[in-house]
N, C-alpha and C positions, 0 to 999 in steps of 0.2 A: 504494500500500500504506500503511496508516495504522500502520507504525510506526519502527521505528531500524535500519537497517546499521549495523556497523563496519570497520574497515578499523584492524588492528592488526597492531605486531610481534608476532613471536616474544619469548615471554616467557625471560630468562637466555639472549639471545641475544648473542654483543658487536656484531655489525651492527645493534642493533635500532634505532635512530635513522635516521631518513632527511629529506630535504631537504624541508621546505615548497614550495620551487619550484618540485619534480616537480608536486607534488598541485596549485600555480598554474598550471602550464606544460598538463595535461591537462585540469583542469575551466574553466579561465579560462574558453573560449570558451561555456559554457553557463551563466554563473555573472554576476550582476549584485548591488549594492547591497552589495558587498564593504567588511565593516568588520571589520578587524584577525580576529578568531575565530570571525564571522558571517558567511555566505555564501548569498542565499539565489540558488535556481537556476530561469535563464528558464525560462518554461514556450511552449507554440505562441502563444498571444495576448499581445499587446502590453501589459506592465506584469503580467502574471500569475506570482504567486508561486506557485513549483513545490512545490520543497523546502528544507530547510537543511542549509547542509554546519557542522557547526562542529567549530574547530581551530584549536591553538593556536598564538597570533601571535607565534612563533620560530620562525627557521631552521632549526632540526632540531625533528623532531616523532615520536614512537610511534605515530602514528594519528588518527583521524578517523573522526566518524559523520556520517551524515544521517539525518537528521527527514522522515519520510514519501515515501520516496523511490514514483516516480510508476511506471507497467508499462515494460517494457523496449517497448514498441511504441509508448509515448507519449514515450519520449526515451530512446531507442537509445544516444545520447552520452553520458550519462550511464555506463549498465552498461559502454560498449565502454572508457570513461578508467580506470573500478573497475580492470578488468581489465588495462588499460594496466599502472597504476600497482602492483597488485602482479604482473604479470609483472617491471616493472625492480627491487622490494623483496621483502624478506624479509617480507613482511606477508600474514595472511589475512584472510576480509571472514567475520564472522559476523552473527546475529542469534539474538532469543531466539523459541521455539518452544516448543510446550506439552508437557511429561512426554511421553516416549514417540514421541515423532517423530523424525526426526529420518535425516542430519545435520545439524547445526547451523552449517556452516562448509565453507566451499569456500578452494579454493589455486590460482592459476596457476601454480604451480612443483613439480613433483612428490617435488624431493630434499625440501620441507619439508613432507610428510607424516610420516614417522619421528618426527621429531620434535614436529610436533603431538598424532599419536596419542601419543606416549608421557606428554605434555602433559594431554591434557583425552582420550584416547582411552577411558579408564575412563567418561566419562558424557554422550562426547560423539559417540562412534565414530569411524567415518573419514572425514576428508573428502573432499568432493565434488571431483576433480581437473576445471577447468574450461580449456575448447577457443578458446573466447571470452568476451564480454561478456555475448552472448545465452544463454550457460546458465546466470550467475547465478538470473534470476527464476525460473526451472525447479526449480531446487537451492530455491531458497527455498520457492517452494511444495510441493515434495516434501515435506518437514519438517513439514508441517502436515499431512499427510495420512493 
């Protein structure tokens, strides 16, 4: 997909901070050339730049995007960590999507619907309560359609 995930807290949340480690401890194993806030991710052939994960190089972090993240069928580990990582945070994965689509935004945890809608639920609706990894890219292209 040629454009940006995020992976953000809850905004006026007081857990909205969470560990870098997690997001090293889940994407490590798919993730090469790792400098400080730059992370770009293996792809199937040897030396091939996938995508970029970038985020900030402290220990406690709000989130994190990637740059061009690839189909969930060309790196499954990818979506399945997404969704790892916010099943153990208070975090959702949004992206932007054109007027009128929409939703914009999925969650692995469903008590942090309420509070999203109530959030961005004015122009962003509801989001997309996800099962795994594999219904990210589904939820994404929903939105565009």
């Amino acid at each position: 997909m040629g454009f940006t995930i995020y992976v953000s807290s809850l905004p006026n949340d007081p857990p909205a901070e969470f560990e870098r480690a997690l997001v090293e401890r889940v994407l490590g194993p798919i993730a090469w050339e790792v400098d400080g806030d730059w992370w770009n991710l293996r792809g199937r052939e040897e030396g091939e730049r996938l995508a970029e994960v970038s985020i900030r190089d402290t220990p406690l972090i709000h989130g994190f995007c990637i740059h061009r993240p690839p189909s969930y069928d060309y790196l499954p580990k990818l979506y399945d960590a997404l969704f790892e990582i916010m099943r153990q945070t208070r975090t959702f994965l949004f992206w932007p999507a054109p007027d009128g689509g929409g939703p914009d935004y999925c969650v692995a945890d469903a008590a942090l619907i309420p509070p999203l809608v109530a959030a961005f639920g004015h122009y962003m609706g509801k989001p997309v309560l996800l099962a795994s990894g594999a219904d990210i890219e589904p939820a994404i292209r929903a939105s565009f359609a």
